[in-house]
C-alpha positions in Angstrom: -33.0 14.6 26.1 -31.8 16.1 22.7 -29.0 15.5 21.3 -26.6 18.9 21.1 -24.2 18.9 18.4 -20.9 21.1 18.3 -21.2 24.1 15.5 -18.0 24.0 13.3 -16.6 25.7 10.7 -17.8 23.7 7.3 -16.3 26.2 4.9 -14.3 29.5 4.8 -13.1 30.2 1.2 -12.4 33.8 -0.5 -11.4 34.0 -4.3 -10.1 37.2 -6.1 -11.8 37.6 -9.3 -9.6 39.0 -12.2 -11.0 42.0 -13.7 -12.2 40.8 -16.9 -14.7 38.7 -14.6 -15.7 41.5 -12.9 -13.2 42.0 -9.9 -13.7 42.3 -6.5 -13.8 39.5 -4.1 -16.0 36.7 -3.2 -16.2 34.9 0.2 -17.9 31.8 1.7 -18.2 31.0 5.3 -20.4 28.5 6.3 -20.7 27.0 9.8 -22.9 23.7 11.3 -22.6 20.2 12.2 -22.9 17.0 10.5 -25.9 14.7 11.9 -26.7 10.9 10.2 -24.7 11.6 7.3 -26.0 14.9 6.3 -24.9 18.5 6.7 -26.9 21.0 8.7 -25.7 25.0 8.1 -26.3 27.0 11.0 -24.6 30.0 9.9 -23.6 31.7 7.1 -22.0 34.3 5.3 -21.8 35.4 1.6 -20.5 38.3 0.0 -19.7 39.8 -3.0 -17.1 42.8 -2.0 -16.0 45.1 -4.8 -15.1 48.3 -3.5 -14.5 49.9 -6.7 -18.2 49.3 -7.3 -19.7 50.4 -3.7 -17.6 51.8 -1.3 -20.2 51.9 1.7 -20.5 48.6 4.0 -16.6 48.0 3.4 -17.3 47.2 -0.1 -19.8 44.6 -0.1 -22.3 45.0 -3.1 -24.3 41.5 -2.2 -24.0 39.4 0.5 -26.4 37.1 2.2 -26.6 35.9 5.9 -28.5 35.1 8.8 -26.5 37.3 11.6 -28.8 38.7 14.1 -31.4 35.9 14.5 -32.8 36.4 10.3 -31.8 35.6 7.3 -31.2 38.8 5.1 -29.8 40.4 1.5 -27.8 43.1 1.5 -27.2 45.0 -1.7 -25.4 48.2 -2.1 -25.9 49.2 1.7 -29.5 48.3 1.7 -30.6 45.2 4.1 -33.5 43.3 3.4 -35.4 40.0 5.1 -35.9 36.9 2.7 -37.4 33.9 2.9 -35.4 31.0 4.0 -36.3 27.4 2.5 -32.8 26.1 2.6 -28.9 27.1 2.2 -28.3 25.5 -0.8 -30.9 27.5 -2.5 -29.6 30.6 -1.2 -26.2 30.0 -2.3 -28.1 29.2 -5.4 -29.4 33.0 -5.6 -26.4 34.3 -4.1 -24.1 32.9 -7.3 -27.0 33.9 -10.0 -26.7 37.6 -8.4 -23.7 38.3 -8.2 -22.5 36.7 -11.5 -25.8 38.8 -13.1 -23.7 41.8 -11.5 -20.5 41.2 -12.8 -22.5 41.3 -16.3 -24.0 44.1 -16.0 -21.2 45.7 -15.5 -19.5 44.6 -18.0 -16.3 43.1 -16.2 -14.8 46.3 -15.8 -14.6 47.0 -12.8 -11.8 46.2 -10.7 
């Protein structure tokens, strides 16, 4: 018989970003189980929120996430499938978007 492990929160952390590095908000939540040592993500949640850059989808310009049984993108309202290899490498993507935002916008938005 498997082994079933109990899902736990691994992470939950939200930092407000000053204007001059863009604004807006960003927020981590991360949830799985450790198993021989290692860390298995079961669920997750990033965003980028700036509502004085989208107002739609309570302000989230990026985010990624694999709510409703896929892993998906969303930017600026619009909701895409990607390709899952691992969660690292998405957070990966997740930090080289939304920091590629934040420059071309110039940091001025709030």
């Amino acid at each position: 018989m498997a082994k079933t492990f109990k899902e736990t929160l691994l992470e939950q952390e939200r930092f407000e970003l000053q204007p001059k590095s863009g604004g807006g908000l960003l927020s981590y939540e991360v949830w799985g189980y450790k198993e021989r040592g290692r860390t298995v993500v079961t669920r997750y949640n990033l965003a980028y929120i700036n509502h004085a850059m989208f107002r739609a989808d309570n302000g989230r310009v990026l985010g990624f996430d694999n709510a409703h049984g896929y892993h998906h993108r969303h930017y600026m309202g619009k909701v895409e499938a990607i390709e899952f290899t691992n969660y690292e490498a998405t957070l990966e993507q997740f930090q080289q978007e939304w920091m590629a935002i934040v420059k071309s916008a110039g940091g001025r938005k709030s």
